[in-house]
C-alpha positions in Angstrom: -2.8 -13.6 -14.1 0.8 -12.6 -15.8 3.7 -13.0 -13.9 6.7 -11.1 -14.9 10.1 -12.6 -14.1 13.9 -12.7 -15.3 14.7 -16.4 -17.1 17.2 -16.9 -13.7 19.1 -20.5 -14.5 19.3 -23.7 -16.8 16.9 -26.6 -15.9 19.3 -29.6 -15.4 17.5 -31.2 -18.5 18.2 -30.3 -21.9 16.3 -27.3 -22.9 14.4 -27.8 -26.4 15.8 -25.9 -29.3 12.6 -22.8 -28.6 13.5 -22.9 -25.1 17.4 -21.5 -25.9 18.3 -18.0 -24.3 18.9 -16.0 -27.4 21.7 -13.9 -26.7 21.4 -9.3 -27.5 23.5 -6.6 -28.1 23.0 -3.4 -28.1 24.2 -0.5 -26.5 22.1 2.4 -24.6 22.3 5.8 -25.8 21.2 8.1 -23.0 20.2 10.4 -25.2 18.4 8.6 -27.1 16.8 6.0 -25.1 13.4 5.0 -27.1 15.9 4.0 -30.1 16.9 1.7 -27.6 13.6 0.5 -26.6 13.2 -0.2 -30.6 16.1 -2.7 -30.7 14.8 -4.4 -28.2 11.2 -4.6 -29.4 12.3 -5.6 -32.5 14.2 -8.5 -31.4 11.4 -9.6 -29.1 9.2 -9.4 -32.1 12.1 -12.2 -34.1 12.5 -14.0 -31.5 9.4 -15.1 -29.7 5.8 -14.9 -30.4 4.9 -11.9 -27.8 3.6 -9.8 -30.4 1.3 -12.2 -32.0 -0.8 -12.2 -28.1 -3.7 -9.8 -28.4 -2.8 -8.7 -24.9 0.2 -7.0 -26.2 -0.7 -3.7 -25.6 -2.0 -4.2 -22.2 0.7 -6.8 -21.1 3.3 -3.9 -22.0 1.5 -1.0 -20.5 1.5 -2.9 -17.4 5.1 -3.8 -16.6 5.8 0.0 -17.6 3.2 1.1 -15.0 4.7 -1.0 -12.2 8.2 0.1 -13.3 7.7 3.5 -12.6 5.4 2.8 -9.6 8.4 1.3 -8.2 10.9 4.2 -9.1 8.3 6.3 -7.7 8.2 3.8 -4.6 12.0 4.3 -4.0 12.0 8.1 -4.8 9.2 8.3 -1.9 11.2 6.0 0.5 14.5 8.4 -0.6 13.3 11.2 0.2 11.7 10.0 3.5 14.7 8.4 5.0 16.6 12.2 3.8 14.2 14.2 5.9 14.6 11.9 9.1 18.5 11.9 8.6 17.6 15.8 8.8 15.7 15.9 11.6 18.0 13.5 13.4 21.0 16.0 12.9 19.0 19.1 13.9 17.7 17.6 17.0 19.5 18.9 20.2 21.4 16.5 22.4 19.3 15.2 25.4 20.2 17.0 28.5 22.5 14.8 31.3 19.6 13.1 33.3 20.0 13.9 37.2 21.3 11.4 39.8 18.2 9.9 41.4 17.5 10.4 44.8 17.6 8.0 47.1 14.1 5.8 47.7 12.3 5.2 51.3 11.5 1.6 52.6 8.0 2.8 52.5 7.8 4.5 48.9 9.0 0.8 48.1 6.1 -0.8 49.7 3.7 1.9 48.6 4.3 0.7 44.9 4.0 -2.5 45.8 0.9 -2.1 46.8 -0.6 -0.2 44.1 0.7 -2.7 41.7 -0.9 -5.6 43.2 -4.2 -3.8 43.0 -3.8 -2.6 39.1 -2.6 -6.1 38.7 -6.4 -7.3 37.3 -6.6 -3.6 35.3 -3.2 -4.5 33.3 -4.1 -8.2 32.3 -6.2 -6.8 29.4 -4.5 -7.8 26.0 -2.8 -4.9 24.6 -4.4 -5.5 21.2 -7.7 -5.1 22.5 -7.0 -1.3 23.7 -5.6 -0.2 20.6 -8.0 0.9 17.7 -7.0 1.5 14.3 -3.4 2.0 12.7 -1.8 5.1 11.5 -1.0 3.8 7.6 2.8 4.0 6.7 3.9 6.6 3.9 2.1 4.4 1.4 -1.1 4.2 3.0 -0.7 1.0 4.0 0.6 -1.4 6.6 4.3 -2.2 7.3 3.8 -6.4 8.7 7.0 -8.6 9.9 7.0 -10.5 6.8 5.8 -8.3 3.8 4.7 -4.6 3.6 2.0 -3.0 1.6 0.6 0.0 0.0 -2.3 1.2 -1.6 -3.7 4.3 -4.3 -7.5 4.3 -4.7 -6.9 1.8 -8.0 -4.0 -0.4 -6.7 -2.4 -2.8 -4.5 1.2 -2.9 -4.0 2.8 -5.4 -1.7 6.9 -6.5 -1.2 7.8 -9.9 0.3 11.3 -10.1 1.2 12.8 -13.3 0.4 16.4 -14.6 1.3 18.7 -13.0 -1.7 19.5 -15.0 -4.7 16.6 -16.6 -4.3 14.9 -17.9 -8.1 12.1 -16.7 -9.6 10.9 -20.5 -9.9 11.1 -21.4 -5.9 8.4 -18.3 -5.4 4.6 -19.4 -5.4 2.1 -16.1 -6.0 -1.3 -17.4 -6.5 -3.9 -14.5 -6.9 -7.6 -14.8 -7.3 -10.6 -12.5 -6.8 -10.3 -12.0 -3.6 -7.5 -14.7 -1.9 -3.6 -14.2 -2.0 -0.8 -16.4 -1.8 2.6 -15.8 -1.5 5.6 -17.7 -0.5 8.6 -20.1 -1.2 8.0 -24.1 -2.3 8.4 -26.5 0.5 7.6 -23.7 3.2 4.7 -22.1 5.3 3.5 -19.4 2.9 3.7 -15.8 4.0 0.5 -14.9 2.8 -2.3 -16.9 2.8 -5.8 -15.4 3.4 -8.7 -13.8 1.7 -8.4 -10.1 0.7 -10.3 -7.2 2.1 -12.2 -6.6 -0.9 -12.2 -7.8 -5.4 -9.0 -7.6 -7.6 -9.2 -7.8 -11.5 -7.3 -10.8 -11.6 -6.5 -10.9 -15.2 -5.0 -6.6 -14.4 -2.5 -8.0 -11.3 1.1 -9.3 -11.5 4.1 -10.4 -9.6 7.8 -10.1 -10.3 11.2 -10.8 -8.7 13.1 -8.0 -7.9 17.1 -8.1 -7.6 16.4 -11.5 -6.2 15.4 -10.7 -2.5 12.1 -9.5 -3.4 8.7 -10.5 -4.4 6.8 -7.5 -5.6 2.8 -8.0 -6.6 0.6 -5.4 -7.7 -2.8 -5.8 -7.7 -5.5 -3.9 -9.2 -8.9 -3.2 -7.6 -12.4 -4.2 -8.8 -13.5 -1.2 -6.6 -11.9 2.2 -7.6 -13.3 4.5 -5.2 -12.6 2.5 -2.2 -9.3 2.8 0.4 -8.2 -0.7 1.9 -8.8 -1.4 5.8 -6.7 -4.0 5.5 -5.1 -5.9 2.7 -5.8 -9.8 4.7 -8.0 -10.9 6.9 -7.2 -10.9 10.5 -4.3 -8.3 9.6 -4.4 -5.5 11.7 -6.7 -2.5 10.4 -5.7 1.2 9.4 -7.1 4.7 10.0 -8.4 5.4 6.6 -9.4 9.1 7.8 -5.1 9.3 7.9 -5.0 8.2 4.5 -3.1 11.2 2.4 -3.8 10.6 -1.5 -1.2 12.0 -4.1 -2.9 15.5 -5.0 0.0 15.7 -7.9 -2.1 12.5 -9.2 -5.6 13.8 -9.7 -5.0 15.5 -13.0 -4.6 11.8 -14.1 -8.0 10.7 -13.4 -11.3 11.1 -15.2 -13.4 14.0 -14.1 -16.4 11.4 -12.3 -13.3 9.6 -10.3 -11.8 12.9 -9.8 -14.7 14.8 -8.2 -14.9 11.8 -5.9 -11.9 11.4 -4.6 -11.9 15.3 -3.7 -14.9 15.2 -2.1 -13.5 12.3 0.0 -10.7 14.7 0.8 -12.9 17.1 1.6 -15.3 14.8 3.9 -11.7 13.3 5.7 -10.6 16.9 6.5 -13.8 17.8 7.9 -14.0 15.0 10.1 -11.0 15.4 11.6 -11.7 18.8 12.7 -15.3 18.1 14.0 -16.9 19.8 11.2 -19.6 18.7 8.8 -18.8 16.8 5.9 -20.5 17.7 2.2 -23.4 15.6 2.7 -24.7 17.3 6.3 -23.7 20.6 4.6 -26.3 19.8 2.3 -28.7 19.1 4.2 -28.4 21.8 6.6 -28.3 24.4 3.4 -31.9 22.4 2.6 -33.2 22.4 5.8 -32.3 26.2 6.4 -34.2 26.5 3.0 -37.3 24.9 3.7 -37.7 27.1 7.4 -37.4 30.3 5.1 -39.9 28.9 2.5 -42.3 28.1 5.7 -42.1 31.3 8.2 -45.7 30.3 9.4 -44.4 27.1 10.9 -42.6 27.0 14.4 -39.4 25.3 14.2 -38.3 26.3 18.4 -39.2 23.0 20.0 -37.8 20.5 16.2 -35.2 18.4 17.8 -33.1 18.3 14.4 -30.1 15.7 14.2 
Protein backbone atom coordinates (compact mmCIF):
# COMPACT_ATOMS: atom_id res chain seq x y z
CA UNK A 1 0.00 0.00 0.00
CA UNK A 2 1.46 3.77 -0.74
CA UNK A 3 0.28 6.51 1.16
CA UNK A 4 0.58 9.93 -0.26
CA UNK A 5 0.83 12.76 2.19
CA UNK A 6 2.41 16.46 2.68
CA UNK A 7 5.61 16.25 5.31
CA UNK A 8 3.00 18.58 7.77
CA UNK A 9 5.50 19.46 11.05
CA UNK A 10 8.99 18.84 12.76
CA UNK A 11 9.16 15.76 15.13
CA UNK A 12 10.23 17.32 18.47
CA UNK A 13 13.56 15.28 18.12
CA UNK A 14 16.25 16.26 15.99
CA UNK A 15 15.69 15.18 12.54
CA UNK A 16 18.84 13.26 10.98
CA UNK A 17 20.78 15.18 8.35
CA UNK A 18 18.48 12.81 5.24
CA UNK A 19 15.45 13.59 7.07
CA UNK A 20 16.00 17.79 6.44
CA UNK A 21 13.16 19.47 4.27
CA UNK A 22 15.13 20.59 1.33
CA UNK A 23 13.87 23.90 0.46
CA UNK A 24 12.54 24.72 -3.89
CA UNK A 25 12.16 27.50 -5.96
CA UNK A 26 10.68 27.81 -8.90
CA UNK A 27 8.19 29.70 -10.46
CA UNK A 28 5.02 28.31 -12.59
CA UNK A 29 4.62 29.45 -15.99
CA UNK A 30 1.04 28.96 -17.02
CA UNK A 31 1.93 28.53 -20.23
CA UNK A 32 4.24 26.34 -19.92
CA UNK A 33 3.32 24.16 -17.17
CA UNK A 34 5.25 20.64 -17.95
CA UNK A 35 8.60 22.84 -17.89
CA UNK A 36 7.46 23.23 -14.55
CA UNK A 37 6.74 19.65 -13.82
CA UNK A 38 10.58 19.23 -15.08
CA UNK A 39 12.08 21.33 -12.35
CA UNK A 40 10.43 19.63 -10.01
CA UNK A 41 11.26 16.14 -11.17
CA UNK A 42 14.54 16.94 -11.43
CA UNK A 43 15.03 18.08 -8.01
CA UNK A 44 13.15 15.02 -6.75
CA UNK A 45 15.54 12.95 -8.69
CA UNK A 46 18.80 15.07 -6.49
CA UNK A 47 17.34 15.05 -3.70
CA UNK A 48 15.89 11.72 -2.70
CA UNK A 49 16.07 8.30 -4.02
CA UNK A 50 12.37 8.08 -5.65
CA UNK A 51 13.66 7.45 -8.95
CA UNK A 52 15.89 4.68 -8.14
CA UNK A 53 12.18 2.51 -6.90
CA UNK A 54 11.07 0.36 -9.77
CA UNK A 55 7.60 1.41 -8.93
CA UNK A 56 8.28 4.84 -10.28
CA UNK A 57 6.28 4.80 -13.12
CA UNK A 58 3.33 3.32 -11.52
CA UNK A 59 3.69 5.31 -8.09
CA UNK A 60 3.54 8.55 -10.35
CA UNK A 61 0.81 7.49 -12.67
CA UNK A 62 -1.24 6.99 -9.62
CA UNK A 63 -1.18 10.17 -7.70
CA UNK A 64 -1.82 11.89 -11.22
CA UNK A 65 -4.86 9.60 -11.64
CA UNK A 66 -6.37 10.46 -8.26
CA UNK A 67 -5.49 14.20 -8.88
CA UNK A 68 -7.70 14.48 -11.63
CA UNK A 69 -10.32 12.04 -10.21
CA UNK A 70 -10.57 14.52 -7.63
CA UNK A 71 -10.81 17.72 -9.91
CA UNK A 72 -13.18 15.75 -11.79
CA UNK A 73 -14.94 14.96 -8.18
CA UNK A 74 -15.30 18.74 -7.47
CA UNK A 75 -16.22 19.77 -11.17
CA UNK A 76 -19.21 17.06 -10.65
CA UNK A 77 -20.12 18.36 -7.22
CA UNK A 78 -19.85 22.19 -8.97
CA UNK A 79 -21.92 21.70 -11.32
CA UNK A 80 -24.49 19.75 -9.17
CA UNK A 81 -24.82 22.26 -6.44
CA UNK A 82 -25.27 25.10 -9.82
CA UNK A 83 -28.19 23.20 -11.18
CA UNK A 84 -30.07 23.01 -7.66
CA UNK A 85 -29.26 26.79 -7.01
CA UNK A 86 -31.17 26.91 -10.46
CA UNK A 87 -33.88 25.05 -9.77
CA UNK A 88 -34.28 26.63 -6.32
CA UNK A 89 -34.60 30.15 -8.08
CA UNK A 90 -36.99 28.97 -10.74
CA UNK A 91 -39.24 27.30 -8.37
CA UNK A 92 -42.58 29.29 -7.68
CA UNK A 93 -43.35 30.56 -4.20
CA UNK A 94 -45.63 28.08 -2.22
CA UNK A 95 -49.10 29.36 -2.22
CA UNK A 96 -50.45 30.99 1.51
CA UNK A 97 -51.83 27.78 3.18
CA UNK A 98 -55.57 28.28 4.32
CA UNK A 99 -56.72 28.85 7.91
CA UNK A 100 -57.78 25.45 9.15
CA UNK A 101 -61.09 24.85 10.11
CA UNK A 102 -62.14 24.29 13.23
CA UNK A 103 -62.10 20.34 14.60
CA UNK A 104 -65.24 18.45 16.19
CA UNK A 105 -64.91 16.67 19.74
CA UNK A 106 -65.74 13.61 17.83
CA UNK A 107 -63.23 13.86 14.73
CA UNK A 108 -60.85 14.18 17.84
CA UNK A 109 -61.80 10.90 19.30
CA UNK A 110 -62.29 9.25 15.89
CA UNK A 111 -58.31 9.61 15.45
CA UNK A 112 -57.82 8.49 18.49
CA UNK A 113 -59.23 5.58 17.86
CA UNK A 114 -57.76 4.71 14.70
CA UNK A 115 -54.41 5.31 16.15
CA UNK A 116 -54.60 3.01 18.92
CA UNK A 117 -55.55 0.34 16.44
CA UNK A 118 -52.52 1.03 13.81
CA UNK A 119 -50.59 1.30 16.96
CA UNK A 120 -49.14 -2.64 16.43
CA UNK A 121 -48.98 -1.86 12.35
CA UNK A 122 -46.41 1.22 13.06
CA UNK A 123 -44.00 -0.54 15.61
CA UNK A 124 -42.27 -2.23 12.63
CA UNK A 125 -38.62 -0.76 12.36
CA UNK A 126 -38.47 1.60 9.63
CA UNK A 127 -35.28 -0.04 8.26
CA UNK A 128 -36.94 -3.11 7.73
CA UNK A 129 -39.62 -1.54 5.13
CA UNK A 130 -37.19 0.19 3.12
CA UNK A 131 -35.30 -1.83 0.30
CA UNK A 132 -32.39 -0.62 -1.47
CA UNK A 133 -30.79 3.04 -1.72
CA UNK A 134 -30.87 5.39 -4.62
CA UNK A 135 -26.76 5.88 -4.95
CA UNK A 136 -25.74 9.57 -4.69
CA UNK A 137 -24.22 11.35 -7.93
CA UNK A 138 -21.18 9.11 -7.48
CA UNK A 139 -22.81 5.89 -7.37
CA UNK A 140 -22.34 5.53 -4.09
CA UNK A 141 -23.46 6.13 -0.55
CA UNK A 142 -23.44 9.50 1.30
CA UNK A 143 -22.84 7.94 5.43
CA UNK A 144 -22.69 10.37 8.65
CA UNK A 145 -19.08 9.96 8.94
CA UNK A 146 -17.48 9.46 5.44
CA UNK A 147 -19.01 9.29 1.81
CA UNK A 148 -18.17 7.18 -1.05
CA UNK A 149 -18.16 6.52 -4.66
CA UNK A 150 -17.52 4.07 -7.18
CA UNK A 151 -16.54 3.60 -11.30
CA UNK A 152 -16.61 -0.13 -12.45
CA UNK A 153 -12.51 -0.06 -11.52
CA UNK A 154 -12.39 2.07 -8.40
CA UNK A 155 -13.25 3.02 -4.95
CA UNK A 156 -13.22 6.52 -3.82
CA UNK A 157 -14.09 7.34 -0.22
CA UNK A 158 -13.64 10.99 1.88
CA UNK A 159 -13.47 11.00 5.71
CA UNK A 160 -13.84 14.34 7.09
CA UNK A 161 -11.52 15.00 9.90
CA UNK A 162 -11.48 18.10 12.26
CA UNK A 163 -9.28 20.82 10.08
CA UNK A 164 -5.59 21.09 10.67
CA UNK A 165 -5.60 17.91 11.56
CA UNK A 166 -1.76 16.02 10.56
CA UNK A 167 -1.19 13.63 8.19
CA UNK A 168 0.55 11.51 11.11
CA UNK A 169 -2.58 11.36 13.71
CA UNK A 170 -4.62 9.49 10.61
CA UNK A 171 -4.54 5.62 10.62
CA UNK A 172 -5.70 4.03 6.93
CA UNK A 173 -5.01 0.35 7.08
CA UNK A 174 -6.12 -1.41 3.76
CA UNK A 175 -6.01 -4.99 2.96
CA UNK A 176 -7.72 -7.31 0.50
CA UNK A 177 -10.86 -7.01 1.55
CA UNK A 178 -10.91 -5.00 5.23
CA UNK A 179 -10.65 -1.07 5.77
CA UNK A 180 -9.62 1.05 8.41
CA UNK A 181 -9.76 4.53 8.82
CA UNK A 182 -9.58 6.84 11.62
CA UNK A 183 -7.58 9.20 14.02
CA UNK A 184 -5.01 7.60 16.92
CA UNK A 185 -6.44 7.38 20.28
CA UNK A 186 -10.10 7.28 18.93
CA UNK A 187 -12.97 4.87 17.75
CA UNK A 188 -12.13 4.35 14.05
CA UNK A 189 -14.57 5.43 11.50
CA UNK A 190 -14.24 2.63 9.42
CA UNK A 191 -13.63 -0.55 10.47
CA UNK A 192 -15.17 -3.65 8.67
CA UNK A 193 -14.69 -5.98 5.78
CA UNK A 194 -15.31 -4.69 2.22
CA UNK A 195 -17.98 -5.86 -0.08
CA UNK A 196 -15.72 -7.47 -2.35
CA UNK A 197 -11.21 -7.72 -3.34
CA UNK A 198 -8.99 -4.50 -3.73
CA UNK A 199 -5.42 -4.69 -5.28
CA UNK A 200 -3.85 -3.62 -2.28
CA UNK A 201 -0.53 -2.82 -3.63
CA UNK A 202 -2.95 -0.30 -6.71
CA UNK A 203 -4.92 1.67 -3.54
CA UNK A 204 -3.74 4.89 -1.60
CA UNK A 205 -4.71 7.41 0.86
CA UNK A 206 -3.90 11.11 1.19
CA UNK A 207 -4.62 14.23 3.26
CA UNK A 208 -6.41 16.75 1.67
CA UNK A 209 -6.26 20.60 2.84
CA UNK A 210 -6.08 19.02 6.26
CA UNK A 211 -9.85 18.24 6.92
CA UNK A 212 -9.82 15.30 4.76
CA UNK A 213 -8.85 11.78 4.35
CA UNK A 214 -9.28 10.72 0.75
CA UNK A 215 -8.59 6.75 -0.15
CA UNK A 216 -8.94 5.28 -3.47
CA UNK A 217 -9.07 1.94 -3.92
CA UNK A 218 -8.79 -0.19 -6.80
CA UNK A 219 -10.95 -3.30 -7.53
CA UNK A 220 -9.76 -6.94 -8.01
CA UNK A 221 -13.13 -7.29 -9.91
CA UNK A 222 -13.52 -4.81 -12.89
CA UNK A 223 -16.75 -5.67 -14.14
CA UNK A 224 -18.57 -5.54 -10.94
CA UNK A 225 -20.73 -2.27 -9.26
CA UNK A 226 -20.37 -2.20 -5.31
CA UNK A 227 -23.69 -2.99 -3.13
CA UNK A 228 -22.06 -1.58 -0.53
CA UNK A 229 -18.61 -0.52 0.32
CA UNK A 230 -18.78 -2.16 4.40
CA UNK A 231 -20.48 -4.69 5.77
CA UNK A 232 -23.58 -3.96 7.57
CA UNK A 233 -23.68 -0.42 5.59
CA UNK A 234 -26.80 0.19 4.10
CA UNK A 235 -27.10 -1.30 0.34
CA UNK A 236 -27.77 0.60 -3.09
CA UNK A 237 -29.93 0.17 -6.15
CA UNK A 238 -27.25 -0.86 -8.53
CA UNK A 239 -30.05 -0.89 -11.43
CA UNK A 240 -29.77 3.28 -10.61
CA UNK A 241 -26.29 3.22 -11.11
CA UNK A 242 -25.50 5.82 -14.16
CA UNK A 243 -21.83 5.02 -15.52
CA UNK A 244 -19.81 7.91 -17.34
CA UNK A 245 -20.73 7.24 -21.15
CA UNK A 246 -17.88 10.08 -21.92
CA UNK A 247 -15.58 7.26 -20.23
CA UNK A 248 -16.02 4.27 -22.34
CA UNK A 249 -13.77 5.29 -25.15
CA UNK A 250 -11.11 4.73 -22.43
CA UNK A 251 -11.61 1.14 -21.93
CA UNK A 252 -10.48 -1.90 -23.83
CA UNK A 253 -12.97 -3.16 -26.30
CA UNK A 254 -13.71 -6.75 -23.99
CA UNK A 255 -14.44 -4.21 -20.85
CA UNK A 256 -16.10 -1.99 -23.09
CA UNK A 257 -18.69 -4.37 -24.68
CA UNK A 258 -19.44 -5.31 -21.13
CA UNK A 259 -20.20 -2.58 -19.59
CA UNK A 260 -22.69 -1.53 -22.53
CA UNK A 261 -24.37 -4.52 -22.37
CA UNK A 262 -24.85 -3.97 -18.71
CA UNK A 263 -26.32 -0.60 -19.73
CA UNK A 264 -28.33 -2.17 -21.99
CA UNK A 265 -29.62 -5.08 -19.52
CA UNK A 266 -30.20 -2.07 -16.58
CA UNK A 267 -32.43 -0.02 -19.08
CA UNK A 268 -34.36 -2.95 -20.03
CA UNK A 269 -35.13 -3.90 -16.65
CA UNK A 270 -36.32 -0.86 -15.67
CA UNK A 271 -38.90 -0.69 -18.25
CA UNK A 272 -40.12 -4.46 -17.92
CA UNK A 273 -38.51 -5.46 -20.97
CA UNK A 274 -36.08 -8.37 -21.70
CA UNK A 275 -32.63 -7.98 -21.18
CA UNK A 276 -29.82 -9.34 -23.96
CA UNK A 277 -29.65 -12.68 -22.61
CA UNK A 278 -33.75 -13.60 -22.90
CA UNK A 279 -33.56 -11.75 -26.18
CA UNK A 280 -31.40 -14.42 -27.15
CA UNK A 281 -33.04 -16.96 -26.21
CA UNK A 282 -36.31 -16.00 -27.42
CA UNK A 283 -34.60 -15.25 -31.13
CA UNK A 284 -33.32 -19.24 -30.56
CA UNK A 285 -36.37 -20.51 -29.40
CA UNK A 286 -38.46 -18.69 -32.31
CA UNK A 287 -35.73 -20.35 -34.44
CA UNK A 288 -35.92 -23.84 -33.49
CA UNK A 289 -40.26 -23.66 -33.85
CA UNK A 290 -39.51 -22.56 -37.62
CA UNK A 291 -36.89 -25.29 -38.08
CA UNK A 292 -39.67 -27.88 -36.59
CA UNK A 293 -43.21 -26.89 -38.26
CA UNK A 294 -44.21 -30.60 -37.66
CA UNK A 295 -44.11 -30.18 -33.92
CA UNK A 296 -46.94 -28.59 -31.84
CA UNK A 297 -45.79 -25.94 -29.72
CA UNK A 298 -49.82 -24.61 -28.52
CA UNK A 299 -49.91 -26.33 -25.14
CA UNK A 300 -45.33 -25.58 -24.34
CA UNK A 301 -45.57 -23.62 -21.20
CA UNK A 302 -42.26 -21.54 -22.10
CA UNK A 303 -40.72 -19.32 -19.21
Amino acid sequence: MAILSEYEEQDHKKPSSSSVAKPFNASLDPSDPLGFLEKVFEFVARESDLFKSDSLVRDVNAVLRMVKDKLEGEERKKKEAEKKAAERKAAPAPAPAPAPAPVKKEEIVQVKEEVVEDKGAQSKPEEEAKGPRAPNNLNGLDMDTYSWGQSLQEVNIYVPVPPGTKSRFIVCEIKKKHLKVGLKGQPPVIDAELFNSVKVDDCFWSLEDQKTVSILLTKQDHMEWWKYLVKGEPEIDTQKVEPESSKLGDLDPETRSTVEKMMFDQRQKQMGLPTSDEMQKQDLLKKFMAEHPEMDFSRAKIN
